[in-house]
MOPAC internal coordinates of N, CA, C and O (Angstrom, degrees):
PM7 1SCF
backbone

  N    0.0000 0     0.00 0     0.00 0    0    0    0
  C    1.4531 1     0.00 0     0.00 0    1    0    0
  C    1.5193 1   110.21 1     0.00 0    2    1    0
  O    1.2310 1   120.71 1   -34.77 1    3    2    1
  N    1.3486 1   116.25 1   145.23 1    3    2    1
  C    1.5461 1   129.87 1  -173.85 1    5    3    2
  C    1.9746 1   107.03 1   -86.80 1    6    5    3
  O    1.2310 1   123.00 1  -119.47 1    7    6    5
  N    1.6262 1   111.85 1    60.53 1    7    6    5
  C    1.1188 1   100.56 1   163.01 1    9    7    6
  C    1.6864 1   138.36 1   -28.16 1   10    9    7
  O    1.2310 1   124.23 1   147.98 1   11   10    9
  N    1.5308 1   109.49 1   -32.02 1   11   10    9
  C    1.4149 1    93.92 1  -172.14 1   13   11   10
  C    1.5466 1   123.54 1   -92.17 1   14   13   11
  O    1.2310 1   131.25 1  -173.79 1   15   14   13
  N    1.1958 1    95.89 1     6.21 1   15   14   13
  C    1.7891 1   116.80 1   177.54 1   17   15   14
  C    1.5800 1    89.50 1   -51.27 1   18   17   15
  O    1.2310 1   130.68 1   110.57 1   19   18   17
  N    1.3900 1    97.01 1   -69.43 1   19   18   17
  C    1.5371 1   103.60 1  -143.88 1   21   19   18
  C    1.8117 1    97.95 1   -94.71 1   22   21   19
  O    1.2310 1   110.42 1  -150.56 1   23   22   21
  N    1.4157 1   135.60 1    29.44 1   23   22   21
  C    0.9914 1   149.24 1   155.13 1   25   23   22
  C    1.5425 1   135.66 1   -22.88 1   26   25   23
  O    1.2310 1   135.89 1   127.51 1   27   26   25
  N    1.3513 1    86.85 1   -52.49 1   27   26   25
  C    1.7739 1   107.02 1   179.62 1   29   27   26
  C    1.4954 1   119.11 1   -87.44 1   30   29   27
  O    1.2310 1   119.77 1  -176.86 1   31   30   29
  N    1.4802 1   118.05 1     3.14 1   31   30   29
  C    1.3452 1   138.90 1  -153.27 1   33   31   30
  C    1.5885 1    92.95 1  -118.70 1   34   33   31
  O    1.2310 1   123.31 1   114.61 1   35   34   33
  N    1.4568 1   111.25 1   -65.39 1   35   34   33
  C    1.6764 1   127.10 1   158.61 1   37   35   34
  C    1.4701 1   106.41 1   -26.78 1   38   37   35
  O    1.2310 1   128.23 1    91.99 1   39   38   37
  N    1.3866 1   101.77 1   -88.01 1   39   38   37
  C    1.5659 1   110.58 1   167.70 1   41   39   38
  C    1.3293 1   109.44 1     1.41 1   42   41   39
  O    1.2310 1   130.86 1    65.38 1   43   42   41
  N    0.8760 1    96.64 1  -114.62 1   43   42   41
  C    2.0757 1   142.89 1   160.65 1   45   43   42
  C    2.0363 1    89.47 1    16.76 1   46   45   43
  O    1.2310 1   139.94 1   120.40 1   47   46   45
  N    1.2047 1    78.92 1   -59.60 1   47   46   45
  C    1.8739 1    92.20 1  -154.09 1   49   47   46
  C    1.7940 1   103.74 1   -83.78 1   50   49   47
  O    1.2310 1   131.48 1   150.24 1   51   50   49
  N    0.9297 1    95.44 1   -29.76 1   51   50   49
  C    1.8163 1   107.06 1   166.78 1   53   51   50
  C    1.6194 1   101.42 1   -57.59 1   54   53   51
  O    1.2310 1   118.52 1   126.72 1   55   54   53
  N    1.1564 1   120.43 1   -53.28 1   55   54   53
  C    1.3890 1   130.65 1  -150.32 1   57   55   54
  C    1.6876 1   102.44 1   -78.18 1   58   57   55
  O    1.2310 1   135.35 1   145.46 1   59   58   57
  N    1.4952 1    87.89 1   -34.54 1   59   58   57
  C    1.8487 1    97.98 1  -160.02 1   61   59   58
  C    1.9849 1    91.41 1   -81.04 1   62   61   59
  O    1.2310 1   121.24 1   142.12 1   63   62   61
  N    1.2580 1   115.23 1   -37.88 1   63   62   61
  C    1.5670 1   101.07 1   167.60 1   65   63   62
  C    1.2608 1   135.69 1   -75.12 1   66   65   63
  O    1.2310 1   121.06 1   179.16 1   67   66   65
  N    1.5873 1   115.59 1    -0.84 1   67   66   65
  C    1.2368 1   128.52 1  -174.09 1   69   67   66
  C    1.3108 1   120.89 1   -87.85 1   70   69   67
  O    1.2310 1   134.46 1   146.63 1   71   70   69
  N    1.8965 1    89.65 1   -33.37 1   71   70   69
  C    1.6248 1   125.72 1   177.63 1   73   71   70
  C    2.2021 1    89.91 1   -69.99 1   74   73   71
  O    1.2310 1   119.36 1   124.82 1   75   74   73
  N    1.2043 1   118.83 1   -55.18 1   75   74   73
  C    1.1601 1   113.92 1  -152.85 1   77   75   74
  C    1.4316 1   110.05 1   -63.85 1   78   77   75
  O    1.2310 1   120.30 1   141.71 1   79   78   77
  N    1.5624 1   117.03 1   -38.29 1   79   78   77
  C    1.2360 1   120.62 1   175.27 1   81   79   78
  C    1.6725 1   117.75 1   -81.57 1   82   81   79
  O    1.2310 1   115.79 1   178.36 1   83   82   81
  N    1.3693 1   125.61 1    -1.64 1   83   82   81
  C    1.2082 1   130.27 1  -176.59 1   85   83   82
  C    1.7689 1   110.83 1   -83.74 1   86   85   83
  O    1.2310 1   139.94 1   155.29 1   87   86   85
  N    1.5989 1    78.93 1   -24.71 1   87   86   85
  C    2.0283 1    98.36 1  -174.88 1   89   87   86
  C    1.6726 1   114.06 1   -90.37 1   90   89   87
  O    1.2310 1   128.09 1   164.92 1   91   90   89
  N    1.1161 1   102.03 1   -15.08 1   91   90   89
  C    1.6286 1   109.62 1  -170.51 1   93   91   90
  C    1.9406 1    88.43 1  -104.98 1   94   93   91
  O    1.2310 1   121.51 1   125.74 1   95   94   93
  N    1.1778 1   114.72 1   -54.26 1   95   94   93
  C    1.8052 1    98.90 1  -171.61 1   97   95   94
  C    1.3677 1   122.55 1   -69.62 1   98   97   95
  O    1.2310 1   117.20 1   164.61 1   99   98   97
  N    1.1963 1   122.93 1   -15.39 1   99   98   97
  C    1.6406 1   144.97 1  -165.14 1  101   99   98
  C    1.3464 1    80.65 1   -85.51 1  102  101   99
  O    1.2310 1   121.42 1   -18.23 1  103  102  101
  N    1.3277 1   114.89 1   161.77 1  103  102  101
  C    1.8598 1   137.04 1   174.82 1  105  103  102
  C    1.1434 1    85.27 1  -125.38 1  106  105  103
  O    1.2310 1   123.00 1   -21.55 1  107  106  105
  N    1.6137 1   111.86 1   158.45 1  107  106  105
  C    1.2332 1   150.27 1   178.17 1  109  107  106
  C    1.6001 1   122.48 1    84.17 1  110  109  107
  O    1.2310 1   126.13 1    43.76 1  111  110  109
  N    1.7179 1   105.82 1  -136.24 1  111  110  109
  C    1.3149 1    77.32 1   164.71 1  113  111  110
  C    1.6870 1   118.93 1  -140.44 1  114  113  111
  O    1.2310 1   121.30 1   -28.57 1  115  114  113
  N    1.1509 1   115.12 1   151.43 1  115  114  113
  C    1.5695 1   126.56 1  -112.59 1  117  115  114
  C    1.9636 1    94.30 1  -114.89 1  118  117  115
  O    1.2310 1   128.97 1   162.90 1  119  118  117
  N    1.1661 1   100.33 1   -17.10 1  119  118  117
  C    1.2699 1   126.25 1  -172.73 1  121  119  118
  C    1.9090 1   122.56 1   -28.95 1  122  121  119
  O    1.2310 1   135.31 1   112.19 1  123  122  121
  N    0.9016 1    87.99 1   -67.81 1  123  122  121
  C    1.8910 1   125.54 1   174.53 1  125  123  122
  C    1.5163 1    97.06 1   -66.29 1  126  125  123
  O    1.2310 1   109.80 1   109.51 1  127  126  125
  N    0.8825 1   136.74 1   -70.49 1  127  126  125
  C    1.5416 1   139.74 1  -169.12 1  129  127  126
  C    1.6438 1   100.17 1   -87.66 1  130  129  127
  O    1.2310 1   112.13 1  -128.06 1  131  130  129
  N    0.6931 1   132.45 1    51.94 1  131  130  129
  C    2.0085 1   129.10 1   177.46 1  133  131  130
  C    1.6576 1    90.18 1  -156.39 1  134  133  131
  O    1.2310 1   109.21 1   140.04 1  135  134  133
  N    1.7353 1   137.83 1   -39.96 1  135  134  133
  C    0.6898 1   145.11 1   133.88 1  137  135  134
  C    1.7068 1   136.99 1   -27.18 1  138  137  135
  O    1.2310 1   131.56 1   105.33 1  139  138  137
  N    1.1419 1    95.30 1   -74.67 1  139  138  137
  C    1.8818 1    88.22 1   152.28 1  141  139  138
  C    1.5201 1   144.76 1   -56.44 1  142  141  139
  O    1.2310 1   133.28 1   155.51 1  143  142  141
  N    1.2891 1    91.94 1   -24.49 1  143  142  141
  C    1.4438 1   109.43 1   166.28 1  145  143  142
  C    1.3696 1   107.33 1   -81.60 1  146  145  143
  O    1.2310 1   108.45 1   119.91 1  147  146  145
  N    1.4326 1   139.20 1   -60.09 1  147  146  145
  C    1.1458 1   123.49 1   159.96 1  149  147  146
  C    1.2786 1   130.49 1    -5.14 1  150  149  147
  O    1.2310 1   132.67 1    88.84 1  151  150  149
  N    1.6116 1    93.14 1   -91.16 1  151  150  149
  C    1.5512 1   101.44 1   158.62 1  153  151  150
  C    1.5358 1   147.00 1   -18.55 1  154  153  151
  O    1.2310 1   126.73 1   132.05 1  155  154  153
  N    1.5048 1   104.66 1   -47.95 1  155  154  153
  C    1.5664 1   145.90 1   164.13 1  157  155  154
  C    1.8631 1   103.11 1   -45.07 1  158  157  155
  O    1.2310 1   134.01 1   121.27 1  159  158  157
  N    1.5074 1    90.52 1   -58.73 1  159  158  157
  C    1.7936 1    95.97 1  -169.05 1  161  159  158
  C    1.4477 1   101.86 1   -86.90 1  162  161  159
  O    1.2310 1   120.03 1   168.44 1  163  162  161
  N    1.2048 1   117.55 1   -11.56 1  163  162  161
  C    1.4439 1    93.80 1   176.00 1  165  163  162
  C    1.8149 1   115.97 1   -93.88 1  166  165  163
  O    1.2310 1   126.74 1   169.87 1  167  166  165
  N    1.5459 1   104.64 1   -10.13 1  167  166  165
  C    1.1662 1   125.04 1  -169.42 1  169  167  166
  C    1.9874 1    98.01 1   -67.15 1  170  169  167
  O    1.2310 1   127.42 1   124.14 1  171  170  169
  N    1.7431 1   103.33 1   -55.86 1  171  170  169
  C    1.5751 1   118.19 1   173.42 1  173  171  170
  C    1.6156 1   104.70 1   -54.28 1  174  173  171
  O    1.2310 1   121.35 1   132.73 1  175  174  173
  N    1.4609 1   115.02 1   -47.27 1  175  174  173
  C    1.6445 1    96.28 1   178.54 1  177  175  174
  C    1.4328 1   114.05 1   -71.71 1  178  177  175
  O    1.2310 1   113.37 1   162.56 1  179  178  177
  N    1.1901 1   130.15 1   -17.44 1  179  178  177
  C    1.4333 1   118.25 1   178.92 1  181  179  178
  C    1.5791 1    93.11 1   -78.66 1  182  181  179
  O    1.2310 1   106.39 1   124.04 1  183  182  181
  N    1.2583 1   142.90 1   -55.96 1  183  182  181
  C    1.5262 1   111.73 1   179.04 1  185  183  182
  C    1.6430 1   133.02 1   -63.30 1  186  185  183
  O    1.2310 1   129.46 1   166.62 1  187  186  185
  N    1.6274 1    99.36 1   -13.38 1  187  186  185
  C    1.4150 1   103.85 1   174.88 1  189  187  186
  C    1.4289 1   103.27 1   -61.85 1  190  189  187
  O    1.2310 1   122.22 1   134.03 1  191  190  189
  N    1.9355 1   113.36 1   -45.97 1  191  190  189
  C    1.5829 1   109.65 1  -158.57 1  193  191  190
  C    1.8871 1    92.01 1   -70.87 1  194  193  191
  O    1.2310 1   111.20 1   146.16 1  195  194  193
  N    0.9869 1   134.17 1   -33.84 1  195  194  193
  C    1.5823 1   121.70 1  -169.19 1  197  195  194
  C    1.4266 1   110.86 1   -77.39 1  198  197  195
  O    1.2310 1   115.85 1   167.27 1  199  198  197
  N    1.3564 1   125.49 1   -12.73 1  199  198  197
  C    1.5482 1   126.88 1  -176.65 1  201  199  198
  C    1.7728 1   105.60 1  -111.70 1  202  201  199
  O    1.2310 1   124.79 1  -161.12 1  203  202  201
  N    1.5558 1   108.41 1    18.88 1  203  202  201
  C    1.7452 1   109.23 1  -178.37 1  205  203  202
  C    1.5342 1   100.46 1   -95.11 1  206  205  203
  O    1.2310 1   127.85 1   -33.25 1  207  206  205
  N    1.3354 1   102.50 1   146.75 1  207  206  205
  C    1.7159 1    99.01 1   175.79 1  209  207  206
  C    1.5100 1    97.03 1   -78.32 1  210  209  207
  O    1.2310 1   136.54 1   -16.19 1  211  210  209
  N    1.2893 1    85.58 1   163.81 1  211  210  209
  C    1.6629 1   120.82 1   169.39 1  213  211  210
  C    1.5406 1   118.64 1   -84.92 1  214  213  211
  O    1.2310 1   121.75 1   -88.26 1  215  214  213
  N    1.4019 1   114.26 1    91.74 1  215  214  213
  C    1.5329 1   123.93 1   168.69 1  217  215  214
  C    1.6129 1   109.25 1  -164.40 1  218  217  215
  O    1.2310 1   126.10 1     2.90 1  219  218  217
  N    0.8441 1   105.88 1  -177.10 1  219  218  217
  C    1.9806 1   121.45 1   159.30 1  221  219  218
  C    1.3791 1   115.19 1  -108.43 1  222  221  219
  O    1.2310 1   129.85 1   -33.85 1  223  222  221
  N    1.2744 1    98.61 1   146.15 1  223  222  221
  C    1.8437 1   145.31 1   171.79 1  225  223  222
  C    1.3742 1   119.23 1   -64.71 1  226  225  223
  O    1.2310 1   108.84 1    38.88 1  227  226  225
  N    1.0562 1   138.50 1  -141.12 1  227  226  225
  C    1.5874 1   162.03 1  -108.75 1  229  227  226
  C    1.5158 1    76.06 1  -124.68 1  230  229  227
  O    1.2310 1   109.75 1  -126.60 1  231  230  229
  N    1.4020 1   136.84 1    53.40 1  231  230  229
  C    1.2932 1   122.97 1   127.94 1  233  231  230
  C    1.5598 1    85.25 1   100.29 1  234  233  231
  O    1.2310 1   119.95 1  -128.56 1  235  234  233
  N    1.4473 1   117.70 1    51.44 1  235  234  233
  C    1.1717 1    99.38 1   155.78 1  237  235  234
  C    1.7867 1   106.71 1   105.76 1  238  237  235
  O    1.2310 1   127.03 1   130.38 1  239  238  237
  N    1.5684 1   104.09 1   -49.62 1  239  238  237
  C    1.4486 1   117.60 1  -167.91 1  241  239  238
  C    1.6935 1   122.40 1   -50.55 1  242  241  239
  O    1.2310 1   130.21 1   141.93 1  243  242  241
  N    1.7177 1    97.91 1   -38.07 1  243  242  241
  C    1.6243 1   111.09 1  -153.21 1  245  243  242
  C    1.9776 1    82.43 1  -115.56 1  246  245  243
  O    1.2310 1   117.56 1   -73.95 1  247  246  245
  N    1.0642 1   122.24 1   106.05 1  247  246  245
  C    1.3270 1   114.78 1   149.94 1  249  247  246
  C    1.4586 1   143.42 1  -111.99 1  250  249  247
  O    1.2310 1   106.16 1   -58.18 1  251  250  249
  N    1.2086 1   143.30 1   121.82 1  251  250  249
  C    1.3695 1   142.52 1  -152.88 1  253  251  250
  C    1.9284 1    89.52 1  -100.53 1  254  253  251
  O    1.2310 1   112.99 1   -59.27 1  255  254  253
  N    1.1644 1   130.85 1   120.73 1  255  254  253
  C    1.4248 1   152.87 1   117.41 1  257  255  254
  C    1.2240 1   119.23 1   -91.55 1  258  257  255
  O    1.2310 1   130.26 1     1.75 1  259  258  257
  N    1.8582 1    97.81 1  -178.25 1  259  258  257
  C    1.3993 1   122.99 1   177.53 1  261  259  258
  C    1.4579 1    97.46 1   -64.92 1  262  261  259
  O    1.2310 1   111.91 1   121.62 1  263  262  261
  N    1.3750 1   132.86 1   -58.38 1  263  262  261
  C    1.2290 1   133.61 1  -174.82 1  265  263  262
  C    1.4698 1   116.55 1   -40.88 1  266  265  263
  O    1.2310 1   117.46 1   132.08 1  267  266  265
  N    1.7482 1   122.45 1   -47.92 1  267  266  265
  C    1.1950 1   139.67 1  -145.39 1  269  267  266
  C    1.3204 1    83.24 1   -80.74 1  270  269  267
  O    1.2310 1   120.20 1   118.66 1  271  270  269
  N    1.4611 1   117.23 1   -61.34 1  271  270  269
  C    1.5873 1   107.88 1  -176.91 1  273  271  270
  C    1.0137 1   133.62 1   -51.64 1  274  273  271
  O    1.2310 1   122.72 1   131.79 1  275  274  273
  N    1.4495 1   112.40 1   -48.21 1  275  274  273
  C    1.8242 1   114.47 1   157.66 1  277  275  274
  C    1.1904 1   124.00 1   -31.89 1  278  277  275
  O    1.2310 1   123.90 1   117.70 1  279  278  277
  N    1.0369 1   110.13 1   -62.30 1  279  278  277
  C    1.7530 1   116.91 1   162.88 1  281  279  278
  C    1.2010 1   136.75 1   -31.89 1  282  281  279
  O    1.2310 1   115.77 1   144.29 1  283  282  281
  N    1.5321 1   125.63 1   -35.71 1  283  282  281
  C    1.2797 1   150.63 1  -136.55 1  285  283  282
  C    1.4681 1    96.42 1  -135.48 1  286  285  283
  O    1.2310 1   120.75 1   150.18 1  287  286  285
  N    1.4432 1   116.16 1   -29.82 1  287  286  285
  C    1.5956 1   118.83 1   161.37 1  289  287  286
  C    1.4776 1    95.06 1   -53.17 1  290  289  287
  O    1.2310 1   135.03 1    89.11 1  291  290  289
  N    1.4703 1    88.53 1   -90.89 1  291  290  289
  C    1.6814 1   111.31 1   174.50 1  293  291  290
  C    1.1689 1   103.88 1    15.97 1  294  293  291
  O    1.2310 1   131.01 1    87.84 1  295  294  293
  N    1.7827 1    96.35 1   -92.16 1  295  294  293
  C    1.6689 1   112.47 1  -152.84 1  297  295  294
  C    2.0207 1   101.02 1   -73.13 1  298  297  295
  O    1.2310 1   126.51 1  -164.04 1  299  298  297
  N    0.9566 1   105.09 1    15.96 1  299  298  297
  C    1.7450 1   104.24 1   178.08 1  301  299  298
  C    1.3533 1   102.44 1   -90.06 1  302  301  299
  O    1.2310 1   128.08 1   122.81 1  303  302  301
  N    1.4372 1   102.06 1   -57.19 1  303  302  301
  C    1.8503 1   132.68 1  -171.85 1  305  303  302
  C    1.5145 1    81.63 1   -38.75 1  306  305  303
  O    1.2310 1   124.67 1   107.83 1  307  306  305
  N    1.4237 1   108.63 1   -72.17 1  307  306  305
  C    1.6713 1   116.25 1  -143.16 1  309  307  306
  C    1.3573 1    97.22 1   -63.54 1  310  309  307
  O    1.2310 1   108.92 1   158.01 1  311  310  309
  N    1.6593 1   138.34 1   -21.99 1  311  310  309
  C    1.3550 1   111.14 1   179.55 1  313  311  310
  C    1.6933 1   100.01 1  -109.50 1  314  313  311
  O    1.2310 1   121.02 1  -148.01 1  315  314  313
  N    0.9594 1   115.66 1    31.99 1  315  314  313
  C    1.6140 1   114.42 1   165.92 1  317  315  314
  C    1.7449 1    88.37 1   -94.89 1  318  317  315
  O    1.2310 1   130.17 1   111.01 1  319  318  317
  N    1.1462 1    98.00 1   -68.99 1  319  318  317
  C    1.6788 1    94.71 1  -173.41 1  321  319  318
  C    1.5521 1   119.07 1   -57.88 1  322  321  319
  O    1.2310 1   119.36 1   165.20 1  323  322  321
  N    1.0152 1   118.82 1   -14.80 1  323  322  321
  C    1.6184 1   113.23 1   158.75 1  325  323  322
  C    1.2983 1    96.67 1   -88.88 1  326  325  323
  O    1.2310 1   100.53 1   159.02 1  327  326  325
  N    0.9251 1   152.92 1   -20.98 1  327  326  325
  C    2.0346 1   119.08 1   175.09 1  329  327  326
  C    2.0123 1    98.59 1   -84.35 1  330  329  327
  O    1.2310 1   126.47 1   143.82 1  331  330  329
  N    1.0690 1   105.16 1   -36.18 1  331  330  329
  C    1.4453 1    85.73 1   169.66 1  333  331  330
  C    1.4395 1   141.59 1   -80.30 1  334  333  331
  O    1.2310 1   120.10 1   180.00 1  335  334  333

């Protein structure tokens, strides 16, 4: 299987549970810094999605284009700018 297709997706979700448990074990308040980190991981998946090759996955299912990336900007952009 072509792990690095789907790389920035991995990423993404690694980051966002690392973020989740960093916010729940820490005392006080967690707010400001759980936020930047956010930000942070979505910042690494937007260079993961621009440095992924261009092909398909799992038989077709998972494909990386010009389109796919646009998209994946897109929908990154739009939740960077909703947490800020």
């Amino acid at each position: 299987m072509n792990w690095s297709l789907a790389l920035p997706e991995i990423a993404l979700a690694l980051c966002a549970m690392a973020i989740l448990i960093f916010g729940v074990l820490r005392k006080g308040d967690n707010t400001f810094i759980c936020t930047m980190l956010a930000l942070g991981a979505m910042v690494i998946a937007a260079m993961l999605v621009m440095s992924a090759p261009v092909g398909g996955a799992y038989r077709g299912l998972f494909v990386v284009d010009g389109f796919a990336r646009f998209m994946k900007l897109l929908i990154l952009a739009g939740a960077a700018l909703s947490i800020i």
